[in-house]
C-alpha positions in Angstrom: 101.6 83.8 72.6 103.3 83.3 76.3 100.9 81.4 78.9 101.6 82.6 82.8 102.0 79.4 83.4 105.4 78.5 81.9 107.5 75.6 82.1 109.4 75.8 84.8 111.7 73.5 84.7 112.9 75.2 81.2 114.2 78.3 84.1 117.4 78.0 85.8 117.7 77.7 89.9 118.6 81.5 89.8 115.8 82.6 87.8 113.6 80.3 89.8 114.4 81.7 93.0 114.1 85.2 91.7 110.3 84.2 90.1 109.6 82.7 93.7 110.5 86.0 96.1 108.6 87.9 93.4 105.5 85.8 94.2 105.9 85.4 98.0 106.7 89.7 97.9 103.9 90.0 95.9 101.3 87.7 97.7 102.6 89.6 101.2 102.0 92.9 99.8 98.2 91.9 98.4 97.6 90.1 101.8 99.1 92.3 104.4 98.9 95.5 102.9 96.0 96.1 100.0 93.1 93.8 100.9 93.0 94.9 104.7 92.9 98.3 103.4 90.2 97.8 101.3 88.3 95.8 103.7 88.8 98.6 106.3 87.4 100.9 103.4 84.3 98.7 102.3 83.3 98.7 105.9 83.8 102.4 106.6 81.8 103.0 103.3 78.6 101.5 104.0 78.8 102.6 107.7 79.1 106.0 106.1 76.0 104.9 103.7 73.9 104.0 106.4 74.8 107.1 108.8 74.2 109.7 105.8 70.7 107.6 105.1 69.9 107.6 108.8 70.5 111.4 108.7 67.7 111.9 106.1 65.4 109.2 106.9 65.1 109.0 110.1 66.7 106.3 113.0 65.0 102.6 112.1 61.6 101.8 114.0 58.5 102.3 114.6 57.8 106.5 114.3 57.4 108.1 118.1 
């Protein structure tokens, strides 16, 4: 069974360089592209959560 973290120096410079820009691509794609959007989404989701409960129960304090 192959660990992910392999011996590296048992790659050549080629394949090493090809491993790395994989890494760096991936890493910018999680960091730039996926986790903001799911930030963006978490926040819009309980905004929408507390809006829709709002909508049923009421705005928060004391009743008028």
């Amino acid at each position: 069974m192959r660990h992910s973290t392999e011996n590296t120096t048992a790659l050549s410079a080629s394949d090493r360089r090809l491993r790395r820009r994989s890494e760096l691509a991936t890493f910018f794609i999680l960091a730039f592209g996926i986790w903001p959007i799911l930030a963006v989404a978490a926040v819009g989701g309980f905004g929408f959560i507390v809006w829709m409960y709002q909508i049923i129960a009421g705005p928060p304090g004391p009743p008028a």
